[in-house]
mmCIF file of the N, C-alpha and C atoms, coordinates in Angstrom:
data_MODEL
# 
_entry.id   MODEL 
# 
loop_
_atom_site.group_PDB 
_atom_site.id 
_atom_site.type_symbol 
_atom_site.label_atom_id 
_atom_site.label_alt_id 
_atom_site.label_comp_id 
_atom_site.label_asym_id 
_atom_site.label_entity_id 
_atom_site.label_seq_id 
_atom_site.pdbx_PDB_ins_code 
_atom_site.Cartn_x 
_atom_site.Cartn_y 
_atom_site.Cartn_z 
_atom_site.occupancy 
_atom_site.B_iso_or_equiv 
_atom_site.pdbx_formal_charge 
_atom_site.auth_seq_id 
_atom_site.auth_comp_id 
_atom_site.auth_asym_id 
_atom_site.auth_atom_id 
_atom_site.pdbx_PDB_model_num 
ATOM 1   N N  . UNK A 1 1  ? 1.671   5.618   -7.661  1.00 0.00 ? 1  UNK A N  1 
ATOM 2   C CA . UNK A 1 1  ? 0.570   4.686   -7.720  1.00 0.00 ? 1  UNK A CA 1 
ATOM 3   C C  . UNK A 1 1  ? 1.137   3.269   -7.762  1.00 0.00 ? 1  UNK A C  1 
ATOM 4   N N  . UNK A 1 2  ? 0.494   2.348   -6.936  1.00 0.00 ? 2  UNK A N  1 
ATOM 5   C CA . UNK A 1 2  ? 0.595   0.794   -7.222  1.00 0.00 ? 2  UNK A CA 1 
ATOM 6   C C  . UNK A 1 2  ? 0.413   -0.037  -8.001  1.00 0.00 ? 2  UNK A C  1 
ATOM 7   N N  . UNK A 1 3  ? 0.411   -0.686  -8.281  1.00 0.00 ? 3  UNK A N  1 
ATOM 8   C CA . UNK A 1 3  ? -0.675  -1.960  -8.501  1.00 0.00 ? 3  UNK A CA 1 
ATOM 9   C C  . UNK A 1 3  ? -0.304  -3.157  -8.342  1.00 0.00 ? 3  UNK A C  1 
ATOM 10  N N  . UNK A 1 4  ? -1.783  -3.991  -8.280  1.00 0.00 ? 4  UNK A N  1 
ATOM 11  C CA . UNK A 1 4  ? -1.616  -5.300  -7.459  1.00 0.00 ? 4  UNK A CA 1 
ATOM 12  C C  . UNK A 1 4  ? -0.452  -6.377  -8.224  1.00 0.00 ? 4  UNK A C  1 
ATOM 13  N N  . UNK A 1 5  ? 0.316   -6.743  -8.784  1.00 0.00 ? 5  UNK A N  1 
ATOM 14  C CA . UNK A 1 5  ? 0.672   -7.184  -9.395  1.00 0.00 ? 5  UNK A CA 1 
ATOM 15  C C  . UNK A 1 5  ? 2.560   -6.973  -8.105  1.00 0.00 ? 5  UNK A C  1 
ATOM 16  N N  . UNK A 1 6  ? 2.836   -5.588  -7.531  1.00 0.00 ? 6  UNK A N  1 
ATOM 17  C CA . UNK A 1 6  ? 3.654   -4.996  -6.615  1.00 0.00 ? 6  UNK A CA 1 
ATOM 18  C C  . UNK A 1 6  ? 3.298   -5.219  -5.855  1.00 0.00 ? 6  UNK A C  1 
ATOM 19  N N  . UNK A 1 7  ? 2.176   -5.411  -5.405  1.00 0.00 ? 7  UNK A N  1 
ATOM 20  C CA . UNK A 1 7  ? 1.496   -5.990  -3.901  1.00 0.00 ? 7  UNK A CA 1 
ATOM 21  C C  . UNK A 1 7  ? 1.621   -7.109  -3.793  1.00 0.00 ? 7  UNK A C  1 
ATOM 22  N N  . UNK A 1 8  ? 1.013   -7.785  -4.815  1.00 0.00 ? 8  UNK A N  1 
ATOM 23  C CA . UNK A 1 8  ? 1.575   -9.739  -4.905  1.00 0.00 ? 8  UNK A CA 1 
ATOM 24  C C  . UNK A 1 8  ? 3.231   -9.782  -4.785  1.00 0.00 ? 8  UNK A C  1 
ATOM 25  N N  . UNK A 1 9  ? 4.169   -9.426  -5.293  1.00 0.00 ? 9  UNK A N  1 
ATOM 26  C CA . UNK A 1 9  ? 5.579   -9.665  -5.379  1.00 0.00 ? 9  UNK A CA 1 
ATOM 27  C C  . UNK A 1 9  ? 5.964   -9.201  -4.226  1.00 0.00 ? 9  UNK A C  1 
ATOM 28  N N  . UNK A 1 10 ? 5.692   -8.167  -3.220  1.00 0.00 ? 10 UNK A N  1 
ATOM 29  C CA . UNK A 1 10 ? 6.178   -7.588  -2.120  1.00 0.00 ? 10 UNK A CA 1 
ATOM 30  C C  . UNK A 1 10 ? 5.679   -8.645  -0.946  1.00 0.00 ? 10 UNK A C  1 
ATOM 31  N N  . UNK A 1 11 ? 4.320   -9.684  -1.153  1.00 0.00 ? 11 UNK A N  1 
ATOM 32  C CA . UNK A 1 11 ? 3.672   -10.461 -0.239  1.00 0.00 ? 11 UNK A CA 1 
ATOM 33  C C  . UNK A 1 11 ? 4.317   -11.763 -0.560  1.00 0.00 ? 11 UNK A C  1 
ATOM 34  N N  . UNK A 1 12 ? 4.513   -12.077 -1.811  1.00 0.00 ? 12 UNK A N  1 
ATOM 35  C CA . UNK A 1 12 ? 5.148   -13.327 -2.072  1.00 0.00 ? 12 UNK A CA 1 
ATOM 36  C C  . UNK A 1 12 ? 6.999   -13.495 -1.422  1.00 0.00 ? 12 UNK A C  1 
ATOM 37  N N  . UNK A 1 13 ? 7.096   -12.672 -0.647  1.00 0.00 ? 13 UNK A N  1 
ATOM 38  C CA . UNK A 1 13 ? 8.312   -12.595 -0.041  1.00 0.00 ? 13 UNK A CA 1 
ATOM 39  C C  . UNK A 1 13 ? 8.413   -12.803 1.711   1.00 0.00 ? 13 UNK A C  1 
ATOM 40  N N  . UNK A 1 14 ? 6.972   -12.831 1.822   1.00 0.00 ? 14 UNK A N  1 
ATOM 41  C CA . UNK A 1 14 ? 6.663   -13.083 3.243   1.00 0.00 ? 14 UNK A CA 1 
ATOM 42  C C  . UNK A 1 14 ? 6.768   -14.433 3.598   1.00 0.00 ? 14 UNK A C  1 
ATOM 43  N N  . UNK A 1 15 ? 7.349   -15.203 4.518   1.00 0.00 ? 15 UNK A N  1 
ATOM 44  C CA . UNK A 1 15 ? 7.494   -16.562 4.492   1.00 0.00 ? 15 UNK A CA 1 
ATOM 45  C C  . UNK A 1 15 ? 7.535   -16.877 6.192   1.00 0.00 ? 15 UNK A C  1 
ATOM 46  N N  . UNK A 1 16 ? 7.660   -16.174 7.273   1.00 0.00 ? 16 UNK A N  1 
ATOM 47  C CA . UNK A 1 16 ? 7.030   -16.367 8.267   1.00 0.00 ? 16 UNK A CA 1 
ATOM 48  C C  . UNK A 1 16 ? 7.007   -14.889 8.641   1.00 0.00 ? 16 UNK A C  1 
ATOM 49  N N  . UNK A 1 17 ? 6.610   -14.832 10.132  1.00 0.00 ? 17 UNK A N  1 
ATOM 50  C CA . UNK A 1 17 ? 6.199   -13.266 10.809  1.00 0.00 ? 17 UNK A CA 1 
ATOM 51  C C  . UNK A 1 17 ? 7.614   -12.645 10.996  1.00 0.00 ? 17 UNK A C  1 
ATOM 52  N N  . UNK A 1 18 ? 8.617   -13.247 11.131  1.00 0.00 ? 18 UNK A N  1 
ATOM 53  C CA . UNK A 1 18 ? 9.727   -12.700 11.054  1.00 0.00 ? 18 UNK A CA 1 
ATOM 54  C C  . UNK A 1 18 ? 9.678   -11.507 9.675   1.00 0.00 ? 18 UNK A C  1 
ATOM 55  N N  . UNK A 1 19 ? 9.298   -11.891 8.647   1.00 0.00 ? 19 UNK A N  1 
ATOM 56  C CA . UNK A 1 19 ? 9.280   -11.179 7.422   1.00 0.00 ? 19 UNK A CA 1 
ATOM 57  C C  . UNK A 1 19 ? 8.346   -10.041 7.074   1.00 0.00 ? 19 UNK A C  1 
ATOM 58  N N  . UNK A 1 20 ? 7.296   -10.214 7.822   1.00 0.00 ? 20 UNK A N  1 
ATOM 59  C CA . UNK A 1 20 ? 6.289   -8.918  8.073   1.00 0.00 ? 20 UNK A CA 1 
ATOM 60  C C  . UNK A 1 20 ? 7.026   -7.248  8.043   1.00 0.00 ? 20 UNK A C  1 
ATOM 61  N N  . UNK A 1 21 ? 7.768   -7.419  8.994   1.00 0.00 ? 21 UNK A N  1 
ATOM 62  C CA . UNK A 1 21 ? 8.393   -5.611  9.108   1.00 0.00 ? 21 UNK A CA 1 
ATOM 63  C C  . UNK A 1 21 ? 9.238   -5.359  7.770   1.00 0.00 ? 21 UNK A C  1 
ATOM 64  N N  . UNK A 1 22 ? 9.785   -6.056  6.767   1.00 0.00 ? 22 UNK A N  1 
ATOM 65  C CA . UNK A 1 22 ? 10.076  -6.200  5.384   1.00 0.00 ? 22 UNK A CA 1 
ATOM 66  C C  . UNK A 1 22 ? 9.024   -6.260  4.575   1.00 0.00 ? 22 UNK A C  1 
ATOM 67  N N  . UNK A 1 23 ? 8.011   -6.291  5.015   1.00 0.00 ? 23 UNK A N  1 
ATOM 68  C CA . UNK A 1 23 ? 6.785   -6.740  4.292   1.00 0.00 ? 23 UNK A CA 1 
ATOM 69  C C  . UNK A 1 23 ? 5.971   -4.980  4.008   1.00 0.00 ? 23 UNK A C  1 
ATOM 70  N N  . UNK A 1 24 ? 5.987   -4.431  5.375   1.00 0.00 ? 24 UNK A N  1 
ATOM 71  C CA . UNK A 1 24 ? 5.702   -3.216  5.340   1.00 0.00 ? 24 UNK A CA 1 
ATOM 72  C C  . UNK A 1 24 ? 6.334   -2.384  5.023   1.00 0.00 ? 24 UNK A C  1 
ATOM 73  N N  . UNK A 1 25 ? 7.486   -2.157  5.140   1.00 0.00 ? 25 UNK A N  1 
ATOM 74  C CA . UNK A 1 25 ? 8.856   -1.630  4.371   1.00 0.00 ? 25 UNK A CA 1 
ATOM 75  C C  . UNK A 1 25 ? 8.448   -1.493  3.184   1.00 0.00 ? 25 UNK A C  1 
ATOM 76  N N  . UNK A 1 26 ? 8.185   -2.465  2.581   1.00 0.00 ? 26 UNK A N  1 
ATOM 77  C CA . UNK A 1 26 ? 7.732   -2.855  1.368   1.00 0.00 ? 26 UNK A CA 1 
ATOM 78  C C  . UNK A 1 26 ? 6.480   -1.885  0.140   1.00 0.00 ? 26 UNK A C  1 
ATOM 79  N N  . UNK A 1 27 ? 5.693   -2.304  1.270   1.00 0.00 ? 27 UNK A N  1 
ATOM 80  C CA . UNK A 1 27 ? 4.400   -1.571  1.085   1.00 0.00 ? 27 UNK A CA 1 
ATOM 81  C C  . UNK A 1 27 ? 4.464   0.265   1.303   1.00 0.00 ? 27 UNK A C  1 
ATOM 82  N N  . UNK A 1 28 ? 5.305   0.160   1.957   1.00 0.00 ? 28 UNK A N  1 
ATOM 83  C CA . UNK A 1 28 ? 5.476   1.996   2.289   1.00 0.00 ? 28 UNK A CA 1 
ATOM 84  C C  . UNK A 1 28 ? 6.580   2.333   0.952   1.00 0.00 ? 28 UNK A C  1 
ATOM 85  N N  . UNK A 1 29 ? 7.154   1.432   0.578   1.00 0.00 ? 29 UNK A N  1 
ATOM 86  C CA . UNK A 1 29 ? 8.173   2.068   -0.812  1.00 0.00 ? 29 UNK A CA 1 
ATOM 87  C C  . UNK A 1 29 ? 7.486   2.461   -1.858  1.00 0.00 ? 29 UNK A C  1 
ATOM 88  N N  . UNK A 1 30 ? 6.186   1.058   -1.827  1.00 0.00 ? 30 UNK A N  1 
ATOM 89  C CA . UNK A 1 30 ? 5.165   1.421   -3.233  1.00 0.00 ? 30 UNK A CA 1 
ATOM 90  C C  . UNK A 1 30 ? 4.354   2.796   -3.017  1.00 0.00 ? 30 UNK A C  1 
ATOM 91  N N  . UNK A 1 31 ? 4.291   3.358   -1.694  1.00 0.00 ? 31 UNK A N  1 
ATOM 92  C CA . UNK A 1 31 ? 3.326   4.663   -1.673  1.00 0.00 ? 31 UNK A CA 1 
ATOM 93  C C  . UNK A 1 31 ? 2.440   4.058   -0.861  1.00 0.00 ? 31 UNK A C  1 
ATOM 94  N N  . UNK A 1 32 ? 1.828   3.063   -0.402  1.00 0.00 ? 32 UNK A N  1 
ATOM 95  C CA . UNK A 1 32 ? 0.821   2.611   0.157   1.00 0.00 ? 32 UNK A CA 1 
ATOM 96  C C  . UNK A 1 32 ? 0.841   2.935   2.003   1.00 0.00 ? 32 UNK A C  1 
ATOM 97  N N  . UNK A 1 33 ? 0.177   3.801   2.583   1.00 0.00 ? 33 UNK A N  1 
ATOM 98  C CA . UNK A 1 33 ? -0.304  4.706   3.495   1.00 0.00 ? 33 UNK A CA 1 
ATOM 99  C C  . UNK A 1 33 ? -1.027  3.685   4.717   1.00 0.00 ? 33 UNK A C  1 
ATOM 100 N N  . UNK A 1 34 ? -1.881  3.202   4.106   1.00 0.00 ? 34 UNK A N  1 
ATOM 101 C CA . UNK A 1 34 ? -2.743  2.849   4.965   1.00 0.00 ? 34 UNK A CA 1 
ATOM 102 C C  . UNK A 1 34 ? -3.570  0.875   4.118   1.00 0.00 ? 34 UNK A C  1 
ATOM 103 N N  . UNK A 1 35 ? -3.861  -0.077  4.952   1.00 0.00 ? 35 UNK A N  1 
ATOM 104 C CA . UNK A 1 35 ? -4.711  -1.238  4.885   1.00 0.00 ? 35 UNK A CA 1 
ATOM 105 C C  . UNK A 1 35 ? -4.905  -1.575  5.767   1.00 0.00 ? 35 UNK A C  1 
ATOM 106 N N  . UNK A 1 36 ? -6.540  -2.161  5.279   1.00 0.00 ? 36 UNK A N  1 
ATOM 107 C CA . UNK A 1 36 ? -7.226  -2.418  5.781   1.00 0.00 ? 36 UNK A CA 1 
ATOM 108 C C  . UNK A 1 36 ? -8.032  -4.205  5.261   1.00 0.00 ? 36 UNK A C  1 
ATOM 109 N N  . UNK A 1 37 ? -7.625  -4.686  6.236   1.00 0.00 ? 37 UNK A N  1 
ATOM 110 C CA . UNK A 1 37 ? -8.176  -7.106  5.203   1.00 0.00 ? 37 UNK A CA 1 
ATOM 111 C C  . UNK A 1 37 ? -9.470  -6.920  6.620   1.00 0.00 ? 37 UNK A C  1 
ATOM 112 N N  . UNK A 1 38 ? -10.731 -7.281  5.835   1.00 0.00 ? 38 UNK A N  1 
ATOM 113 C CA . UNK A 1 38 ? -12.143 -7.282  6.465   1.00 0.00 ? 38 UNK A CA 1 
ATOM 114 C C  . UNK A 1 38 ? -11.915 -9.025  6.890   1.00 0.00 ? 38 UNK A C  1 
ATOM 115 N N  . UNK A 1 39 ? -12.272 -9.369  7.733   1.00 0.00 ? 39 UNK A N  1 
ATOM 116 C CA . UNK A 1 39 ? -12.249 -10.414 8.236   1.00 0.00 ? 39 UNK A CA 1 
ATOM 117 C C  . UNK A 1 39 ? -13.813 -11.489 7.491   1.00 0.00 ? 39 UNK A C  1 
ATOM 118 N N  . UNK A 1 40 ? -14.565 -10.527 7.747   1.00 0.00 ? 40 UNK A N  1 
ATOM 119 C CA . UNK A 1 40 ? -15.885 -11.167 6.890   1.00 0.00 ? 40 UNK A CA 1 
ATOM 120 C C  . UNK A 1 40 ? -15.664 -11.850 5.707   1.00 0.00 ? 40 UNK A C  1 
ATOM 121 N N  . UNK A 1 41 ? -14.514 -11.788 4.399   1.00 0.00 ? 41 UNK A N  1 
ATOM 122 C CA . UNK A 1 41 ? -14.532 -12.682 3.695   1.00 0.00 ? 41 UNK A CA 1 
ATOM 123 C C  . UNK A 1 41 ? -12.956 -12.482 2.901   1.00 0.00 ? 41 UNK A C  1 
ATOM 124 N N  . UNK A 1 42 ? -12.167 -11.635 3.654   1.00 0.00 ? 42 UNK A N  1 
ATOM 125 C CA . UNK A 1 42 ? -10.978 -11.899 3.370   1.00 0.00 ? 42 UNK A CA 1 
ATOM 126 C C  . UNK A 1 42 ? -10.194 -10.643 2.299   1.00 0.00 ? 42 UNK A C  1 
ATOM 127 N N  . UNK A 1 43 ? -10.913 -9.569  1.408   1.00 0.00 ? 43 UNK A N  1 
ATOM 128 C CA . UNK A 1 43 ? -10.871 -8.919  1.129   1.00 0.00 ? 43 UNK A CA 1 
ATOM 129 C C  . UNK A 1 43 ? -9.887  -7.743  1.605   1.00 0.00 ? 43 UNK A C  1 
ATOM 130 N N  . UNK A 1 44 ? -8.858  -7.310  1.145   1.00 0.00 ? 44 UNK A N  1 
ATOM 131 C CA . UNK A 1 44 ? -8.066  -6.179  1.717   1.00 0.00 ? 44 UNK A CA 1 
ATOM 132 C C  . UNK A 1 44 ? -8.506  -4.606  0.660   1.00 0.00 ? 44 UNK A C  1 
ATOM 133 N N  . UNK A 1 45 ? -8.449  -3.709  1.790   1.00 0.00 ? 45 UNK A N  1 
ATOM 134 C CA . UNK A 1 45 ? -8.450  -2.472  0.467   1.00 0.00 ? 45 UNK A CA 1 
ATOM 135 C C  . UNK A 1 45 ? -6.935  -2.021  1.130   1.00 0.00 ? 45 UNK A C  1 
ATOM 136 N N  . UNK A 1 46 ? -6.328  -1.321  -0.068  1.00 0.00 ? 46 UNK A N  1 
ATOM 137 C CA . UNK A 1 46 ? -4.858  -0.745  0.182   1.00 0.00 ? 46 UNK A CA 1 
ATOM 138 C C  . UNK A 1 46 ? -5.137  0.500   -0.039  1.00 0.00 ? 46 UNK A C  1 
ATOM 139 N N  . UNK A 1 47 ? -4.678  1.723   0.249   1.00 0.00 ? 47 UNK A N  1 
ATOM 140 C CA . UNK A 1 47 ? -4.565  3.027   0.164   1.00 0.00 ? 47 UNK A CA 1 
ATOM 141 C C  . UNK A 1 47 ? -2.995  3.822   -0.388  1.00 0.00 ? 47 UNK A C  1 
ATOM 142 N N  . UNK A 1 48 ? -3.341  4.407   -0.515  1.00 0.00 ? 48 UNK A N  1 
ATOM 143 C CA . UNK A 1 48 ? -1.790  5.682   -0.959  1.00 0.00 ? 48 UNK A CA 1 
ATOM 144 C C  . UNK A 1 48 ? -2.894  6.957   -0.574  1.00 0.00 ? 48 UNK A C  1 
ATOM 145 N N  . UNK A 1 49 ? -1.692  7.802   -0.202  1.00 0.00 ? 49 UNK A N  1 
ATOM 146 C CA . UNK A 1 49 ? -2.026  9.440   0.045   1.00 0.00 ? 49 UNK A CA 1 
ATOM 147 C C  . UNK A 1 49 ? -1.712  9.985   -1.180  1.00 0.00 ? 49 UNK A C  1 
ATOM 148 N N  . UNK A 1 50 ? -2.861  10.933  -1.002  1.00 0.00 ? 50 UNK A N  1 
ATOM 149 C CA . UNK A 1 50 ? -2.596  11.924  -2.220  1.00 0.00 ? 50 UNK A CA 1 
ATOM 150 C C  . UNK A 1 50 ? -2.809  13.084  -2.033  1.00 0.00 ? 50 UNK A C  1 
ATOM 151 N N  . UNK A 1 51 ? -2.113  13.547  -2.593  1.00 0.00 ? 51 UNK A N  1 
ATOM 152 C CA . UNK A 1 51 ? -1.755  15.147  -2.036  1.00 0.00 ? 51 UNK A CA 1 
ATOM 153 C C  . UNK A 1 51 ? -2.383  15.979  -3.280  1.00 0.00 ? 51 UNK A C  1 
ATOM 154 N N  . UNK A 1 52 ? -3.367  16.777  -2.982  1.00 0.00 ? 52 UNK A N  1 
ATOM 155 C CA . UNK A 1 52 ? -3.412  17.775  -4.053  1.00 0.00 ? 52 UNK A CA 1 
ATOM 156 C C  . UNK A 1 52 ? -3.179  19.027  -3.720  1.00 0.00 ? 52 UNK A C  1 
ATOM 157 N N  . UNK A 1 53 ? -2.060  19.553  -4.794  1.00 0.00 ? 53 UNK A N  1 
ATOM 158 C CA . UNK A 1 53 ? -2.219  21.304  -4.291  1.00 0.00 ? 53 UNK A CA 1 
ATOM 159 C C  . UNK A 1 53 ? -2.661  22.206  -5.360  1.00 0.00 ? 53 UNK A C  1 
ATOM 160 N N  . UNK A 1 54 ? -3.539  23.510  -4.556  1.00 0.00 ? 54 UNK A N  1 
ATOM 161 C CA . UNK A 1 54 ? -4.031  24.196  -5.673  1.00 0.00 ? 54 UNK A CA 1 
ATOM 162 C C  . UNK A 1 54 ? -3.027  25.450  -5.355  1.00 0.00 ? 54 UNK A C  1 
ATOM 163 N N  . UNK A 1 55 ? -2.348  25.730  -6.480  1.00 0.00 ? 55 UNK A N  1 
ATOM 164 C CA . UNK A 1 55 ? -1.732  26.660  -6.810  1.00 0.00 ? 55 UNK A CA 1 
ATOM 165 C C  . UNK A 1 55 ? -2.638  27.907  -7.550  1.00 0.00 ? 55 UNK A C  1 
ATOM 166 N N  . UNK A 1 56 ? -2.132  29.518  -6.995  1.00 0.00 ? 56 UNK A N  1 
ATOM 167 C CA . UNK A 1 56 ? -2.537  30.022  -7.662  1.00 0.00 ? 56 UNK A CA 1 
ATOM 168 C C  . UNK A 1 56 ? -2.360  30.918  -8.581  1.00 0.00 ? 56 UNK A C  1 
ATOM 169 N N  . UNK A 1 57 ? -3.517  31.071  -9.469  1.00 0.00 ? 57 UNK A N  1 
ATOM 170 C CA . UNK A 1 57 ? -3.316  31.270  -11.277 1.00 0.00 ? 57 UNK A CA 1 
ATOM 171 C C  . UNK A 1 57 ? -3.589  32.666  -11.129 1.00 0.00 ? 57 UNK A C  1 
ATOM 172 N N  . UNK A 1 58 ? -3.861  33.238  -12.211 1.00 0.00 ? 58 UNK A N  1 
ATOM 173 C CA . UNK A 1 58 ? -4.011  34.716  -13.097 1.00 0.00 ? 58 UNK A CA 1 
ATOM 174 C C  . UNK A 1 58 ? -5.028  34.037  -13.763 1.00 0.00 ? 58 UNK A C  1 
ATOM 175 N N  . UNK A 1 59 ? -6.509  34.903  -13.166 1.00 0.00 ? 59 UNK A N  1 
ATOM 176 C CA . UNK A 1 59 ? -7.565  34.266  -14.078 1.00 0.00 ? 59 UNK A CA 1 
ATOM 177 C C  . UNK A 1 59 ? -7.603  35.793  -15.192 1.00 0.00 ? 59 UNK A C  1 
# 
């Protein structure tokens, strides 16, 4: 799991487009899968995969 606080420090390292593919590097170390920044007011949602497995028990 992330949090924004790893997202700010991994972005605060971006300093032109050269730095982007470090940027995502970045973002794929924390677990983060998939984003998405809405253009309508600037807002990003970030994602991670999660895997659940059901193992099975002896009921």
């Amino acid at each position: 799991m992330f949090t924004l606080d790893q997202i700010k420090a991994a972005h605060s390292k971006v300093k032109s487009g050269a730095d982007f593919p470090n940027y995502i590097q970045d973002l794929i170390k924390l677990g983060i899968t998939y984003y998405e920044t809405f253009v309508s007011d600037g807002h990003t949602v970030f994602q991670e995969k999660i895997i659940i497995k059901l193992l099975p028990t002896k009921i």
